[in-house]
C-alpha positions in Angstrom: 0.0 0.0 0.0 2.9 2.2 1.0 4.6 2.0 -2.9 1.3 1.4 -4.8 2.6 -2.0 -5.4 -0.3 -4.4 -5.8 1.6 -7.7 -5.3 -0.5 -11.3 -6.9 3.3 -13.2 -6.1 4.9 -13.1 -3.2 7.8 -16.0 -2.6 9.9 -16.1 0.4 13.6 -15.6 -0.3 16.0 -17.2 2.0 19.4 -14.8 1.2 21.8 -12.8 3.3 22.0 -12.3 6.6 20.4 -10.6 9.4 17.0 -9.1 7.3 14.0 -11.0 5.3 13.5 -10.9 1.8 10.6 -11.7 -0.4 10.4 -11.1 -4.5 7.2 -10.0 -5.5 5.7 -9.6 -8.7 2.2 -7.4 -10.0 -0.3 -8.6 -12.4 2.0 -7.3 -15.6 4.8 -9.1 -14.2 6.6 -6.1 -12.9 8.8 -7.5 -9.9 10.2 -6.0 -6.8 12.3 -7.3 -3.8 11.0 -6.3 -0.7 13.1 -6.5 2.7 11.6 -7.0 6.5 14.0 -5.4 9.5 13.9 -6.5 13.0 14.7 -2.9 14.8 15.9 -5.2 17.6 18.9 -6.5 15.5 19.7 -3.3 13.8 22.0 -2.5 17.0 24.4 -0.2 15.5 21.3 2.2 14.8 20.8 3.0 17.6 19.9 2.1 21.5 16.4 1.9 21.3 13.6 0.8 18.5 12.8 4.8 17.7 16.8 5.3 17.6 17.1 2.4 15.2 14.1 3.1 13.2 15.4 6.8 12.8 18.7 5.4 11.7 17.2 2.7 9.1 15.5 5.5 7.7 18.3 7.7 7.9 20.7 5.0 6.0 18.0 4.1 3.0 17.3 7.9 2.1 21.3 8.5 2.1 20.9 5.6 -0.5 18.6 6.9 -2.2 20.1 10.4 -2.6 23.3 8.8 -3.9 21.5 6.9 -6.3 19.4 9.9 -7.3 22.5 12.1 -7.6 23.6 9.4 -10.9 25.7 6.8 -8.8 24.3 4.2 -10.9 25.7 1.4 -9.1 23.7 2.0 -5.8 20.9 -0.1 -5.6 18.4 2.0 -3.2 15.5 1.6 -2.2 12.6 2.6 -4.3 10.4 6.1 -2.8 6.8 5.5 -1.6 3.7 7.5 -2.1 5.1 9.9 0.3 8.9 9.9 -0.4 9.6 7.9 2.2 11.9 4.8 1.9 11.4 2.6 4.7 7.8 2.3 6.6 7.1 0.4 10.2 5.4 -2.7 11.0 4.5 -2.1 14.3 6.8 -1.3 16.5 9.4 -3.5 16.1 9.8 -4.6 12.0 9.9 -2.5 9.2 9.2 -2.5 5.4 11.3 -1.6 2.3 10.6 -2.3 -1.1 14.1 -2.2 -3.7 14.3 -2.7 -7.5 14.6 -6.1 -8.5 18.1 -7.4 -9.9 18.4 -9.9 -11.7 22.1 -11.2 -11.4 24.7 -12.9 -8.8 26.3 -12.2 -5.9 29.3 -13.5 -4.5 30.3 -15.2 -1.4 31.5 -13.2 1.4 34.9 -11.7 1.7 35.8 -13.1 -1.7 36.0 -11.1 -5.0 36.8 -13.9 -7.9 39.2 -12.1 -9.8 41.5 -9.0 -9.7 39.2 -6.8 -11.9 36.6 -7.4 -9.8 38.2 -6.0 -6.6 39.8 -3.3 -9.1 36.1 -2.6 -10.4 35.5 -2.2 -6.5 37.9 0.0 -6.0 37.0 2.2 -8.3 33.5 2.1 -7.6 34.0 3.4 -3.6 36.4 5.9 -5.1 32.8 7.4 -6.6 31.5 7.0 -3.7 33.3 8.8 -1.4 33.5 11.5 -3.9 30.1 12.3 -3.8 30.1 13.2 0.0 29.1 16.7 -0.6 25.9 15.1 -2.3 24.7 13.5 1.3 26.7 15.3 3.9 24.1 16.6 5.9 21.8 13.4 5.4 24.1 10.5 6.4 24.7 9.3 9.9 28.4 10.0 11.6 29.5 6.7 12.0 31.6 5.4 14.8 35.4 4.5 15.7 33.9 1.9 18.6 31.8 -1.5 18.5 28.9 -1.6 17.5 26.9 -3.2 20.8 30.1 -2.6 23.1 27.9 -2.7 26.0 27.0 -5.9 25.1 30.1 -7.6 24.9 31.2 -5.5 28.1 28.4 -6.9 29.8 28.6 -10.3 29.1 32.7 -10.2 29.5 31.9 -9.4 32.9 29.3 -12.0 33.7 31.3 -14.7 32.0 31.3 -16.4 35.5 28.0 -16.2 36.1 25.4 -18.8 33.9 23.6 -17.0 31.2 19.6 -18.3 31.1 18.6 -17.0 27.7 18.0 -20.7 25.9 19.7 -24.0 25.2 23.0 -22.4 23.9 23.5 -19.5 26.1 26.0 -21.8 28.9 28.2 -23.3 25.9 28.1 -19.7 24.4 29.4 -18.4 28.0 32.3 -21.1 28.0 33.4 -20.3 24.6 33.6 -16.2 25.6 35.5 -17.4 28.9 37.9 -19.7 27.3 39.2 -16.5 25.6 38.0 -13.8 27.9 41.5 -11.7 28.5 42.6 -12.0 24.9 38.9 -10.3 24.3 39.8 -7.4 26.6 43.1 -7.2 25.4 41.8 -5.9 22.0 39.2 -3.7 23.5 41.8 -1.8 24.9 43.9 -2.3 21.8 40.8 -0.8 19.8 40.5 2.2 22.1 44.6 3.1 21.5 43.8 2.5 17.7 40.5 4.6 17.8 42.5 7.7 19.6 45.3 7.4 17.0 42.9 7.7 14.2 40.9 10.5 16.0 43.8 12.5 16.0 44.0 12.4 12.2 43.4 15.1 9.6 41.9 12.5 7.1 38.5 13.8 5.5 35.5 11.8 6.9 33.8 10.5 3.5 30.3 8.8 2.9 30.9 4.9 3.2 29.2 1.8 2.5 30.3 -0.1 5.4 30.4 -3.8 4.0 31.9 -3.5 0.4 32.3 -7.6 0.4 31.9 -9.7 -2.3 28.6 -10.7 -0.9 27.0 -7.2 -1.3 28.0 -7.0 -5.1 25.5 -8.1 -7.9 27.0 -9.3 -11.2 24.2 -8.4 -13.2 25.6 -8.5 -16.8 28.4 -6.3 -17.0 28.1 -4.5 -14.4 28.6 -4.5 -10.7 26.2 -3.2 -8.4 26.1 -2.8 -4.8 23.3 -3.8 -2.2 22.9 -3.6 1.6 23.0 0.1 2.8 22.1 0.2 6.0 25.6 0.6 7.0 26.1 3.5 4.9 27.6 6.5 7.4 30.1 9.1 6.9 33.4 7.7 8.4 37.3 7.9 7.2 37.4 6.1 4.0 39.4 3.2 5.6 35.8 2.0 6.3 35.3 0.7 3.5 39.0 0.2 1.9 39.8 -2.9 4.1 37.7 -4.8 2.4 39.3 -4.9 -0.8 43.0 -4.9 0.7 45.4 -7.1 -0.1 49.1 -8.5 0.1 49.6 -7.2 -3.3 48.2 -3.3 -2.7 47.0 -2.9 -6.2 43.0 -1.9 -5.1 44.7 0.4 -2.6 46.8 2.2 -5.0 43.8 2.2 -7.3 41.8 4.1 -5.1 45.0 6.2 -4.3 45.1 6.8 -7.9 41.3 7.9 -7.6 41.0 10.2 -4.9 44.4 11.6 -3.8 44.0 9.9 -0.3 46.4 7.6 0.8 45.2 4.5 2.9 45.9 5.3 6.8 47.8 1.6 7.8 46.5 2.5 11.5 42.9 2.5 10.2 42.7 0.0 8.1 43.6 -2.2 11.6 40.9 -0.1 13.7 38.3 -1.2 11.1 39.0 -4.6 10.6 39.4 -5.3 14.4 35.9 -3.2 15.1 34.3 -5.6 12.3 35.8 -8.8 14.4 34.5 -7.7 17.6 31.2 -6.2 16.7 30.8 -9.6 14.9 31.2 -11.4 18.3 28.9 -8.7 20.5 26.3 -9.4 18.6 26.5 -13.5 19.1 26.9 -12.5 22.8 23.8 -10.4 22.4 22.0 -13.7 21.0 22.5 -15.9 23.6 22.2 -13.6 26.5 18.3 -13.1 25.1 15.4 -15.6 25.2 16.3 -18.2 21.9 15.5 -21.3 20.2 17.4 -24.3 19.0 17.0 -23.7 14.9 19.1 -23.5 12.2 20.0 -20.0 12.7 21.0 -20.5 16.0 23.5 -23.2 15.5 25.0 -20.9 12.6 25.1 -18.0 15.2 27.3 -20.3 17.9 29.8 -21.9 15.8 30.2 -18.4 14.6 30.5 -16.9 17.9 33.3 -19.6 18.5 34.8 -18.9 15.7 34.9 -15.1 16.6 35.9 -15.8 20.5 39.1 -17.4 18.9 40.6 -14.5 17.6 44.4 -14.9 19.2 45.7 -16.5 15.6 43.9 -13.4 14.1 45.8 -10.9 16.2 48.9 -12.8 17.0 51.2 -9.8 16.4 49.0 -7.5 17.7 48.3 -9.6 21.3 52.1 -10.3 21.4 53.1 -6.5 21.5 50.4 -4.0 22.2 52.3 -1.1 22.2 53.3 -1.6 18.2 51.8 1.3 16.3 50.5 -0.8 13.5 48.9 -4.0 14.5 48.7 -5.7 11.1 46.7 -8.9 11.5 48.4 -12.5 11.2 47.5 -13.7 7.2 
């Protein structure tokens, strides 16, 4: 009702992560893909459902602008009756309707070839050069966790049981087997986060999650889905993403914008991504849950995120280094 969209299909579409997706199609065959939010998983939106319902909106109509502006690689969300881009259901979902595309998407964290990561690279360059276009819309984005109070919280009640569901006491030994490294790299993050404050890198619109899983082959071209981590942050945000041994993408974007990739950065984001991947599984299995598939997914991911000495062997070993580059 909100788009004028008179759906006679509507299939279920089990993709991504963390949202639900339906394709939907109108009597002439016109088809649409419409995503469902829970406001109580969208935690680095905000602290409450208003916050994060403020901040969904926020996100979509910052991809919507870009998109508008000619960044024809943005897939954002189509514009209701009223302009809006994202409506409530209730108070704790809400509703977006997107263009439908038909194409592919990789798997995450892996580009398949070099000209894909170069076609990346060259594709956040635009992006971050149309800041001016969204500078007062976009969110500021953050240099912490996302849900640091929730790891914080459970770090400290990692001796005490946790009575959420079946999983929350084996989630609760996996945190404590690895507890102190887990604080370590808080306080690693905070030195990190001050060095980068102190920087006079421009703050630039970002997408937040440039992995392979967010880009659509659709013919010859690549598009980009999932904004509703789009927030203005340094551009290091994004640029870890598409980093490697090699430094061709980096020196691509170099190329692109004039900015050189901050070392120091590029560890604060990829070490914010690890541990706001693990808060988040804390969060899971300190709340009411079920045994399903999703679930089971969420734990051995949590394990895997608990373990994270191999990742930051260097780092761990001697703090006080000024760049902390993780162990390949």
């Amino acid at each position: 009702e909100g788009w004028g969209f008179h759906a006679e299909v509507v299939e279920y579409e089990p993709v991504g992560f963390g949202s639900y997706h339906w394709v939907v199609a109108d009597a002439e065959g016109r088809r649409g893909f419409v995503t469902v939010d829970d406001l109580d998983q969208k935690l680095w939106l905000g602290d409450t459902r208003a916050a994060r319902l403020d901040g969904l909106r926020c996100a979509f109509d910052t991809a919507a602008a870009l998109r508008d502006a000619g960044l024809g690689f943005v897939v954002g969300p189509v514009r209701g009756r009223r302009g809006e881009t994202v409506r409530p259901i209730g108070s704790k979902h809400t509703i977006a309707l997107f263009p439908f595309v038909e194409g592919r998407a990789g798997r995450f964290g892996r580009y398949e070839t070099a000209e894909e990561r170069a076609a990346v690279a060259e594709m956040l360059a635009e992006l971050h050069r149309a800041t001016p276009v969204v500078r007062g819309l976009a969110r500021r984005g953050s240099l912490d966790v996302h849900g640091r109070p929730r790891l914080e919280s459970g770090l400290r009640d990692v001796n005490q049981p946790w009575e959420g569901g079946p999983l929350s006491e084996p989630a609760r030994l996996a945190l404590a087997n690895h507890a102190d490294d887990i604080l370590a790299l808080l306080a690693a993050l905070d030195r990190l986060a001050r060095d980068v404050a102190t920087r006079r890198t421009e703050w630039v619109v970002t997408h937040g999650e440039p992995h392979a899983a967010n880009v659509i082959r659709a013919e010859e071209r690549l598009l980009l889905v999932d904004w509703d981590t789009v927030a203005v942050a340094p551009p290091e945000r994004d640029l870890w993403m598409i980093e490697t041994p090699t430094g061709d993408e980096i020196g691509l974007y170099a190329d692109a914008t004039g900015h050189r990739a901050d070392d120091v950065a590029i560890d604060l984001f990829r070490l914010a991504w690890d541990l706001a991947d693990l808060a988040a599984y804390v969060s899971t299995f300190r709340s009411a849950h079920r045994e399903t598939p999703d679930t089971f997914d969420a734990y051995d991911n949590l394990v895997a995120c608990a373990g994270v000495r191999d990742r930051w062997a260097s780092m761990l070993a001697d703090p006080g280094s000024p760049t902390m580059r993780r162990k390949a």
